[in-house]
C-alpha positions as CSV (number, residue, x, y, z in Angstrom):
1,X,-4.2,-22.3,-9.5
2,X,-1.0,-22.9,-7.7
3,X,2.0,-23.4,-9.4
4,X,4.2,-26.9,-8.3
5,X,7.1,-25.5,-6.4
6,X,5.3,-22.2,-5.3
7,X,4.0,-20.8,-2.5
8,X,0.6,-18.1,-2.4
9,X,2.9,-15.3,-0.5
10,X,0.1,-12.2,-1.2
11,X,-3.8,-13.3,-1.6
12,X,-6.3,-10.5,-2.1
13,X,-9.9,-10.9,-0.8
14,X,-12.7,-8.6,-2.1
15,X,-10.7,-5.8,-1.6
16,X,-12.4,-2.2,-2.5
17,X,-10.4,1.0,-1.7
18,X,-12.8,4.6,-2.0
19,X,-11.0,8.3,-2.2
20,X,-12.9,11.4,-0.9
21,X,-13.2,13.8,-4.0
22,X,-14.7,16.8,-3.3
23,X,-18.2,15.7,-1.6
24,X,-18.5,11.9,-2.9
25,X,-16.5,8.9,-2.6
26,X,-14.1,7.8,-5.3
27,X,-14.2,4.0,-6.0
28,X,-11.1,3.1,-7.4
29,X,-11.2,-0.5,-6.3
30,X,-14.3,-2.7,-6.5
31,X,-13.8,-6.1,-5.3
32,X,-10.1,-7.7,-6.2
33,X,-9.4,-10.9,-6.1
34,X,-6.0,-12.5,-6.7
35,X,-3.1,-13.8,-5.5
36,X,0.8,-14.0,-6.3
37,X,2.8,-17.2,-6.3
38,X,6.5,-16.9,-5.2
39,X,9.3,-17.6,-7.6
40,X,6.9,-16.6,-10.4
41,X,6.8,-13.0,-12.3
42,X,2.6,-12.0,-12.0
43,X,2.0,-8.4,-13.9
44,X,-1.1,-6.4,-13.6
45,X,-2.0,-5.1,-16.5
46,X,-4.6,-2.2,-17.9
47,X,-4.2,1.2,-19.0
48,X,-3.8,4.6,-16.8
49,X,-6.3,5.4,-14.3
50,X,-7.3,1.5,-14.5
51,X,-6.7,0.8,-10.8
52,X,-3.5,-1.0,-10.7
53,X,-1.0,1.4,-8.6
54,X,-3.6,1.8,-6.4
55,X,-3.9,-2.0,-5.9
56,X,-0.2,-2.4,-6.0
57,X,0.4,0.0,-2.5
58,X,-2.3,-2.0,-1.1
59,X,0.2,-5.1,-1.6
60,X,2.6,-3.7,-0.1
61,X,1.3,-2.3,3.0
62,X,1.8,1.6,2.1
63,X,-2.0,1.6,2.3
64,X,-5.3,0.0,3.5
65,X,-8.4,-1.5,1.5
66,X,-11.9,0.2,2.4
67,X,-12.9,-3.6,2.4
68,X,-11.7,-6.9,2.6
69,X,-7.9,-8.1,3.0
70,X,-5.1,-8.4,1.9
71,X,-3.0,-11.2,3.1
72,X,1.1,-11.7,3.6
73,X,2.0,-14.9,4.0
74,X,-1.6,-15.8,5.6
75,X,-1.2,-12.8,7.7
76,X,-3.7,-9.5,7.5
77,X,-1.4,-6.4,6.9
78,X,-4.5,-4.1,7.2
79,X,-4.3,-5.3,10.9
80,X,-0.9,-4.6,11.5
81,X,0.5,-1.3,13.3
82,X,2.6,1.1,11.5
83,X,5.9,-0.1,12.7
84,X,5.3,-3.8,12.5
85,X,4.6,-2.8,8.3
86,X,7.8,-0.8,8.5
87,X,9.6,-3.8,9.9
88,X,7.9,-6.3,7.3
89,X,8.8,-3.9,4.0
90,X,12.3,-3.2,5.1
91,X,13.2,-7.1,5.7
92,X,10.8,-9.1,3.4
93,X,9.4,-6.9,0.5
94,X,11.3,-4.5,-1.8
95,X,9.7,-1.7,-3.9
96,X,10.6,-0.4,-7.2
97,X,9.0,3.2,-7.9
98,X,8.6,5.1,-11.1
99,X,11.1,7.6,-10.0
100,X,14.2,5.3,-9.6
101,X,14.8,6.9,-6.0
102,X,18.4,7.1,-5.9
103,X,20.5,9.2,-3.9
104,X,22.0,11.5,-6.1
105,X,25.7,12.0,-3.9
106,X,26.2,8.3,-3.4
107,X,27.6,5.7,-5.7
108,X,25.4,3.0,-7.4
109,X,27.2,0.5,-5.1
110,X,26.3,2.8,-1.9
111,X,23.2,3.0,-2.7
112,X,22.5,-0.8,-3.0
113,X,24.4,-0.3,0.2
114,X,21.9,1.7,1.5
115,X,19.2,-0.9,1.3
116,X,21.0,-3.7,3.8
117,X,21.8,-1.2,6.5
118,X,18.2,0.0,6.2
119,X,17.2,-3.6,6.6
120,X,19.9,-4.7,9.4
121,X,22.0,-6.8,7.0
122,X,25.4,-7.4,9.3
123,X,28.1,-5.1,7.4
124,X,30.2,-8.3,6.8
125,X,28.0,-9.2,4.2
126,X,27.5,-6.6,2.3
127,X,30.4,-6.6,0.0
128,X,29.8,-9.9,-1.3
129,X,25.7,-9.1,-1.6
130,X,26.7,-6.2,-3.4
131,X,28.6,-7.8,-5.9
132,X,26.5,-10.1,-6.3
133,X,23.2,-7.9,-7.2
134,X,25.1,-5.7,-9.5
135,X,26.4,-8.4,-11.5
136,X,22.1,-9.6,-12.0
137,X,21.4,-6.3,-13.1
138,X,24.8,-6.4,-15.3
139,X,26.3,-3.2,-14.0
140,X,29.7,-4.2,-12.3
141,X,31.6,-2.2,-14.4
142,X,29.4,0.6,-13.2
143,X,29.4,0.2,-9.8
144,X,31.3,3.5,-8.9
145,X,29.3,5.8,-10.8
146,X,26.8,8.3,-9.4
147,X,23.2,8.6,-10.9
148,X,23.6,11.5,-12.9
149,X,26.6,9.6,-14.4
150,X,24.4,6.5,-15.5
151,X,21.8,6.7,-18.1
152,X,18.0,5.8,-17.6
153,X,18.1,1.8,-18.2
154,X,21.2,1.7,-15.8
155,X,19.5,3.8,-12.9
156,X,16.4,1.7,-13.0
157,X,18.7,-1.1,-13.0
158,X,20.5,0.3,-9.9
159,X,17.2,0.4,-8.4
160,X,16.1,-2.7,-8.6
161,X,19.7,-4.2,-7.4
162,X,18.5,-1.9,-4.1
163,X,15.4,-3.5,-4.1
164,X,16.4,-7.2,-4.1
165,X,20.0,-6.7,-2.0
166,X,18.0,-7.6,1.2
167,X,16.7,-11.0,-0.2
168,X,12.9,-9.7,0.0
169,X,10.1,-12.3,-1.0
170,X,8.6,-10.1,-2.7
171,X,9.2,-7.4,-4.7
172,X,6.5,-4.6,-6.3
173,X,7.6,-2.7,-9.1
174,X,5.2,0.4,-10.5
175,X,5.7,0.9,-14.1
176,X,9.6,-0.2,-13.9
177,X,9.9,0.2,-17.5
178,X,7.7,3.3,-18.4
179,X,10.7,6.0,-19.2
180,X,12.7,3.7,-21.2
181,X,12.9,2.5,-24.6
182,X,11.9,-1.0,-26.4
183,X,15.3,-2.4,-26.3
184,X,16.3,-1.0,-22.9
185,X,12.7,-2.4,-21.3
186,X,13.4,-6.0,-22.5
187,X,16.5,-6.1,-20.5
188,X,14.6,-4.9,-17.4
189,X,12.3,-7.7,-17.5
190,X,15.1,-10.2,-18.8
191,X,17.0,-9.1,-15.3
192,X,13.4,-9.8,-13.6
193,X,13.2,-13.4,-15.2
194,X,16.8,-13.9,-13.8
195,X,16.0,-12.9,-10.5
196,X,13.1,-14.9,-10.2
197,X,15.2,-18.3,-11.3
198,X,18.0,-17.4,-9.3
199,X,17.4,-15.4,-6.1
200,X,13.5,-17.1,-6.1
201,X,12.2,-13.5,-5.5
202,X,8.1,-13.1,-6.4
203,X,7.7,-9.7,-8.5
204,X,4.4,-8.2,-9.1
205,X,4.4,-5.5,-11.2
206,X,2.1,-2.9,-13.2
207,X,2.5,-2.4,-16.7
208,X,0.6,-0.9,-19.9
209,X,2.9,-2.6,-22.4
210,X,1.5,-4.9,-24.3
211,X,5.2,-6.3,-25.4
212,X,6.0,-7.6,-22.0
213,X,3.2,-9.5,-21.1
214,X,4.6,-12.7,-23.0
215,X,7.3,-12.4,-20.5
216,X,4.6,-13.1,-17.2
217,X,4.1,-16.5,-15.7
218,X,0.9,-15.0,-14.2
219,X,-1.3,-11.8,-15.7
220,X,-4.0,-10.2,-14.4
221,X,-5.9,-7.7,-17.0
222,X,-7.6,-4.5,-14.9
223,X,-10.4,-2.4,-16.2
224,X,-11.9,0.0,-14.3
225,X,-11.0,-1.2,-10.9
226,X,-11.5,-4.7,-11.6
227,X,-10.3,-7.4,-12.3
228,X,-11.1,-9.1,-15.8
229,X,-10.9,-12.2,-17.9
230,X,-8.1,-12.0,-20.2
């Protein structure tokens, strides 16, 4: 169902995605359907091995379905070239890894730095963007340190302030809050919730933990490589 107020930025048609292993084919994906609204906070949810990084590179265009589609704003990615999916993850879609891919030399700041000059952002702007994404993930007062200066909650944190510093539409996070403690995870999604309200971002985002899925305006339960009825 669509949500008054949204729009269906990523839908997912039969989509199937097979491995080689050894001499037979690895079916990791058997037939997703699903979609994700913008300005709404959709998880996947299952245990490990259940399909759900898999599906979540498909979203993003750092792979290709076997079968069927997977479409970006009504658009195919499967068809697109290599450089046009380049173009489209660098300006409209943000990623947020397991490893919080910092640089470990440059500042928190520079590296939510890094992000606009990857994605074209006039230099002018970047102070004020800056400022701005640090104080959503509450780490101001931190803006100076390295990453081997922060602890675990604050890296991630840095991380997604990269992620989101280039206004994507989306943004996919893998497991953002796997490393880090009960109380630390909360915050993590309680900075997602804010960014959804007030930058109007769409996050989709893969998770085992049962005590975040109260958080989600949208959940889709994986078993197996499909999709299931919650």
């Amino acid at each position: 169902m669509t949500i008054v107020g949204s729009e269906t930025l990523l839908e997912v048609r039969g989509v199937r995605k097979s491995f080689r292993s050894g001499n037979r084919q690895l079916e990791v994906l058997k037939g997703i359907e699903m979609s994700v609204e913008s300005r709404r906070l959709t998880m996947l949810r299952g245990r490990s091995g259940s399909g759900k990084t898999t599906l979540l590179n498909l979203l993003g265009g750092l792979d290709r379905p076997t079968e069927g589609e997977v479409l970006f704003r009504g658009l195919p990615l499967q068809q697109w070239s290599d450089k046009r999916l380049t173009v489209v993850r660098r300006k409209e879609i943000g990623f947020i890894f397991q490893s919080f891919a910092l640089l470990p030399l440059l500042t928190a700041r520079e590296n939510v730095e890094l992000s606009l000059r990857m994605a074209g952002i006039p230099r002018a702007e970047w102070k004020k963007r800056v400022d701005r994404c640090l104080e959503l993930v509450g780490l101001t007062k931190r803006a100076f340190h390295r990453p081997s200066e922060l602890s675990g909650g604050e890296q991630q944190r840095v991380a997604i302030a990269k992620a989101i510093a280039h206004r994507p539409r989306l943004l996919l996070a893998d497991e953002p809050t796997a490393e880090l403690d009960t109380l630390m995870a909360a915050r993590i999604i309680e900075a997602f919730r804010e960014i959804v309200e007030e930058e109007r971002i769409a996050i989709c985002m893969t998770t085992h933990d049962s005590t975040l899925w109260g958080a989600a305006d949208v959940v889709y339960q994986m078993v197996d490589g499909r999709i299931v009825p919650d």
